[in-house]
KOLTI-973788 format. One line per 10 residues: their letters; for each residue x, y, z of C-alpha. Coordinates in nm, 2 decimals. Layout:
N
a) X:Y:Z  ...
***
This chain:
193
xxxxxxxxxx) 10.18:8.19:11.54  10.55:8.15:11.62  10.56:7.79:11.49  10.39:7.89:11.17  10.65:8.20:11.12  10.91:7.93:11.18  10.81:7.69:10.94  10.76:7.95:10.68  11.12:8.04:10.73  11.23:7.70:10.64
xxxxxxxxxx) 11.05:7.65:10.29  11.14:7.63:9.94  10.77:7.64:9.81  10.69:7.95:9.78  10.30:7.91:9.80  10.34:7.73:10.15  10.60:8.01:10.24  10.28:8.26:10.18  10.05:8.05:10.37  10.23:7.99:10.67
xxxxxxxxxx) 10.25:8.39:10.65  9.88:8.43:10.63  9.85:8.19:10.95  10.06:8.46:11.11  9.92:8.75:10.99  9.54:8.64:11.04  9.60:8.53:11.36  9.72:8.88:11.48  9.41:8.98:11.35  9.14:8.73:11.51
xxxxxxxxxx) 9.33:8.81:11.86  9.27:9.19:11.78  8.93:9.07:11.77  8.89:8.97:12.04  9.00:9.23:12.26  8.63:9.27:12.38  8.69:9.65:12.29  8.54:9.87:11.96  8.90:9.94:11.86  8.98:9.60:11.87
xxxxxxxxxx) 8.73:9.46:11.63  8.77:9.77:11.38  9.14:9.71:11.43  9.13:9.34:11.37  8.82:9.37:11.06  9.07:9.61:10.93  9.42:9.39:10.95  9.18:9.09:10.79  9.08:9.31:10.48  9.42:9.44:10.48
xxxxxxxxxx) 9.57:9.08:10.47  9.29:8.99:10.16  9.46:9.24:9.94  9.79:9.16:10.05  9.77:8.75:10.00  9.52:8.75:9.71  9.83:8.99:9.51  10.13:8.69:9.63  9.93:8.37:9.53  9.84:8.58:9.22
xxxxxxxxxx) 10.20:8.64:9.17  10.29:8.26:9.26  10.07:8.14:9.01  10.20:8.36:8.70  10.62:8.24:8.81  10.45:7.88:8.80  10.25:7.91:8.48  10.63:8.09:8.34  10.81:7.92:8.45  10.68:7.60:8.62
xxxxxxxxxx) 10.79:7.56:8.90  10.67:7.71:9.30  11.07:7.61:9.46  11.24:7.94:9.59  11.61:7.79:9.50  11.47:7.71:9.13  11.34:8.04:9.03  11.55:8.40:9.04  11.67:8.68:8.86  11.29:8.81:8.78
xxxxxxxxxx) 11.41:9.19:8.82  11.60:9.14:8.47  11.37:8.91:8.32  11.02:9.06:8.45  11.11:9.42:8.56  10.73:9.51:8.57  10.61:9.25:8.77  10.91:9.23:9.00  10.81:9.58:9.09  10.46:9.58:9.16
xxxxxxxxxx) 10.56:9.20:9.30  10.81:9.37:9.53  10.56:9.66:9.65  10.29:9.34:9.74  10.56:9.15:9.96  10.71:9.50:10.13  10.35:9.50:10.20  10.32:9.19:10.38  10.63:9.31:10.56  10.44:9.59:10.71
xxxxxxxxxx) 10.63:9.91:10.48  10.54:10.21:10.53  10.29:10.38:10.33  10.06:10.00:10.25  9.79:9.87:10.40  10.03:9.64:10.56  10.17:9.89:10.80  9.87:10.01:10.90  9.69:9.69:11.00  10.02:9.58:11.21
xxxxxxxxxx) 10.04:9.94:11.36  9.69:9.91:11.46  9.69:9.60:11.58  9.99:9.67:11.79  9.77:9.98:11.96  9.48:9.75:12.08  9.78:9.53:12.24  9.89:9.80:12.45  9.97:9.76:12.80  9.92:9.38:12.72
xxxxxxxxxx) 10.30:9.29:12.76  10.16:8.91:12.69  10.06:9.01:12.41  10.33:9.24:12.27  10.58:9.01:12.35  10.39:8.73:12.11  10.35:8.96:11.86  10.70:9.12:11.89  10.83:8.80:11.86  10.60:8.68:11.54
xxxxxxxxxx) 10.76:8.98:11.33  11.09:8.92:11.31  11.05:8.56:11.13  10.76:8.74:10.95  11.03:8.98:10.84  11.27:8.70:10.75  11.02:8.48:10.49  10.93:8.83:10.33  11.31:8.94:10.28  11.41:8.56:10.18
xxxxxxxxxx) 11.11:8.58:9.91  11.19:8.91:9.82  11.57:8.86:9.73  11.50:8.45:9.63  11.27:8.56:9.35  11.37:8.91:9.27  11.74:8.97:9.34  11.91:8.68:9.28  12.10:8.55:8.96  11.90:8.40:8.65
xxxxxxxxxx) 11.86:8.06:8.68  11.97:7.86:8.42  11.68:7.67:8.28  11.46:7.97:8.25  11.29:7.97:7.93  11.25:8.32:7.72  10.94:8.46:7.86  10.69:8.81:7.83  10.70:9.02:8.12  10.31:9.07:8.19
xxxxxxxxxx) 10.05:9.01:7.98  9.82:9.35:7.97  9.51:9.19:8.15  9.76:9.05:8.45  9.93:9.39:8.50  9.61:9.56:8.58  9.50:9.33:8.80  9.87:9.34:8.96  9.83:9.71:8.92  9.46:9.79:9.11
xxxxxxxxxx) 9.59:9.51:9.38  9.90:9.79:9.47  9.66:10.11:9.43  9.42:9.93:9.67  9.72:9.85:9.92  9.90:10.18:9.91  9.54:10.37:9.91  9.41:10.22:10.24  9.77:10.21:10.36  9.78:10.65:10.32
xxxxxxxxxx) 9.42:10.66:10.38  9.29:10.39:10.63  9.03:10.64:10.74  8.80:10.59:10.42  8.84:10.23:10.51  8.66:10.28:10.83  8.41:10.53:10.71  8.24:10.28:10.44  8.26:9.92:10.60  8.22:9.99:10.97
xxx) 7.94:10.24:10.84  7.79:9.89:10.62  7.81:9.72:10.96
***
């Protein structure tokens, strides 16, 4: 997990930047899981499902900037708050996610994960130690794609397209839903299982 958050810190593609995350993320998860305790495989189930919104919304977002604007390289592609101020917000809410923020789905499957860890200092230390680059790739694709000046060989382009907003749009309901209310998360699926 540490050598994956490493490496993701040190890429320009943004879809391997995304899945050198999910290595991270998925394997916070599967150790969750295997906690030989019930909180540890809701906990872990939970951080897995989380993680499918989550990385379904950021190689959905990858591939409309590379259908744009054609290219995936973090140094080649900026300025998408003035050029695509929708989809640089809903785009910003699904990496904040990924961070762990407050209020998504995100937080909640870290937080959780983090309880079955308890009085594990092993553990807590690995994991401890996993968040801060995980922090890192999230701010550096946050600011790379969002914040930064217009490139210039950007071609004029439409924000989003109706159909790709409301997929960009249910992907955020869905995180910030289970991420205020993990509880109905837990009352259908572990009540499926």
């Amino acid at each position: 997990m540490i050598f994956a958050a490493m490496i993701a810190t040190r890429q320009i593609d943004i879809k391997k930047i995304i899945a050198y995350s999910s290595i991270v993320h998925m394997n916070l998860g599967t150790i969750a899981l295997f906690m030989e305790s019930s909180e540890g495989w809701k906990y872990g189930l939970f951080s897995m499902f989380s993680h499918g919104l989550v990385s379904a919304g950021l190689f959905f977002g990858v591939g409309m900037i590379y259908q744009r604007i054609g290219t995936r390289n973090i140094m080649l592609v900026g300025g998408l708050a003035q050029t695509m101020p929708i989809f640089s917000i809903l785009y910003g809410i699904i990496v904040l996610a990924n961070m762990g923020m407050p209020f998504t789905c995100g937080f909640i499957a870290e937080w959780l994960v983090y309880l079955v860890f308890n009085g594990k200092v092993t553990l807590l230390i690995l994991a401890a130690s996993v968040s801060f680059p995980a922090c890192v790739f999230c701010l550096r694709l946050l600011v790379g794609l969002i914040f930064t000046q217009i490139k210039v060989f950007h071609k004029p382009f439409v924000d989003l397209a109706f159909s790709y907003a409301v997929v960009l749009f249910y992907l955020v309901l869905l995180i910030v839903l289970f991420g205020v209310l993990p509880d109905s998360f837990f009352t259908v699926v572990m009540g499926l299982i």
